[in-house]
C-alpha positions in Angstrom: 14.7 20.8 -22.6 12.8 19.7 -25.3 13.8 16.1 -25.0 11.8 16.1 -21.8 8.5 17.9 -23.5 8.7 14.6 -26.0 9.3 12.4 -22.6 6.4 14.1 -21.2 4.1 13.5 -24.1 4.6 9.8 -24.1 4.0 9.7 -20.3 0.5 11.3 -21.1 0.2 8.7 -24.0 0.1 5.8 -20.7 -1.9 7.8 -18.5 -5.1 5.7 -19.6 -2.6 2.4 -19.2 -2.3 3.6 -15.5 -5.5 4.6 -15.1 -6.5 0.8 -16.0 -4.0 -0.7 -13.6 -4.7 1.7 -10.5 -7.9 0.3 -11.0 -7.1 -3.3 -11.3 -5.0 -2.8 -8.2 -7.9 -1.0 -6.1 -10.2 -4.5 -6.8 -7.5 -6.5 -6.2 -6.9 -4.8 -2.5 -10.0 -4.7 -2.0 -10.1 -8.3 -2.3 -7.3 -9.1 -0.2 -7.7 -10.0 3.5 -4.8 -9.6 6.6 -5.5 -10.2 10.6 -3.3 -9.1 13.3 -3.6 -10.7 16.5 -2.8 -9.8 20.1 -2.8 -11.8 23.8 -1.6 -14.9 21.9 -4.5 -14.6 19.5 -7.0 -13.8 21.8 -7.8 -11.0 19.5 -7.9 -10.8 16.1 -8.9 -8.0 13.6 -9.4 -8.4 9.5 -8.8 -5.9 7.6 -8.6 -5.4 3.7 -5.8 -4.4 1.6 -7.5 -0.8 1.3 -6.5 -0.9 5.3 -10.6 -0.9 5.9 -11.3 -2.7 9.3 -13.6 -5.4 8.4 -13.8 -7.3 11.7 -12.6 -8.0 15.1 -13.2 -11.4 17.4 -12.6 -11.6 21.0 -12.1 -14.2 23.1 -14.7 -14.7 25.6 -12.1 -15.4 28.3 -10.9 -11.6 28.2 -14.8 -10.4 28.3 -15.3 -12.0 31.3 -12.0 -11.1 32.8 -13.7 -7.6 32.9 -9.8 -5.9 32.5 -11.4 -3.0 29.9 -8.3 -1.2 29.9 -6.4 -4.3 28.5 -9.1 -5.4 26.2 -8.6 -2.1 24.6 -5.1 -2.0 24.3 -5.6 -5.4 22.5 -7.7 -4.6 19.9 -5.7 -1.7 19.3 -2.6 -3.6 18.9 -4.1 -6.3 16.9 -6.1 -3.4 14.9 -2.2 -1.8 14.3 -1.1 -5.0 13.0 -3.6 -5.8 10.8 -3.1 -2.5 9.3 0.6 -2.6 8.7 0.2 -5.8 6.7 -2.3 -4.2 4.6 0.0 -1.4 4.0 2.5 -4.0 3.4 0.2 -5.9 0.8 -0.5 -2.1 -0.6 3.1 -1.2 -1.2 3.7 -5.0 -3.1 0.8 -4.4 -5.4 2.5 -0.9 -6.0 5.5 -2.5 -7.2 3.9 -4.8 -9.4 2.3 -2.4 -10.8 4.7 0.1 -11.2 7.4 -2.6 -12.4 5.1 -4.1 -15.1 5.2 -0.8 -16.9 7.8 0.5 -19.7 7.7 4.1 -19.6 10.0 5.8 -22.0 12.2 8.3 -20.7 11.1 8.0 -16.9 14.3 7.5 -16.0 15.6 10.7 -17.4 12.8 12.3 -16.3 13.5 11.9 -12.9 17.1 12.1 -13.4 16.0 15.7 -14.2 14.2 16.4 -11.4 16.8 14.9 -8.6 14.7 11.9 -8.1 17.0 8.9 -9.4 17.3 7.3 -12.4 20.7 6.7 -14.5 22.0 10.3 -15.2 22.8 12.8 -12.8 20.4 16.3 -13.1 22.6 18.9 -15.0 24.7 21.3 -12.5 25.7 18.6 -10.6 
């Protein structure tokens, strides 16, 4: 038990190390750009890595096709798109940052708590 007090002080010893990276990795998201497209590009929508819509060109051609109903479905398809690859760019700068990090005694940590790592929790 106390092992995992003495784990627990060294993960509040990185908190400020995490804090620094959770930062670094909300400017660099922000930075990052993704489109989705829909009606063979006919729409596209930007969005950031922070999955913030940014913009959204349409064809002209669809405009003047006056079909509202599919112009809609469109932009929320390309819209959906968009925002999956941000999530997608998300979850990557997660792993970076979350790889790039040497925390003792994680592992047993959430070993403990049922959550992975190399040991199985006690009782089982």
């Amino acid at each position: 038990m106390f092992k995992g007090l003495g784990n627990l002080a060294s993960l509040m010893k990185n908190v400020q190390e995490i804090q620094g990276r959770m930062s670094e990795m909300k400017e660099k998201l922000a930075k990052v750009r993704v489109e989705g497209t829909a009606g063979g590009g006919m729409v596209t929508v930007e969005a950031t890595g922070q999955k913030q819509i940014v913009s959204c060109k349409i064809e002209q051609s669809l405009i003047d096709d006056g079909d509202r109903e599919m112009l809609e479905d469109l932009v929320v398809a390309a819209a959906n798109q968009a925002l999956k690859k941000a999530e997608e760019s998300a979850e990557q700068e997660m792993a970076g940052l979350a790889g790039g990090m040497n925390i003792p005694g994680m592992g047993d940590m959430m070993s403990q708590l049922g959550l992975g790592g190399s040991n199985p929790p006690a009782g089982s």
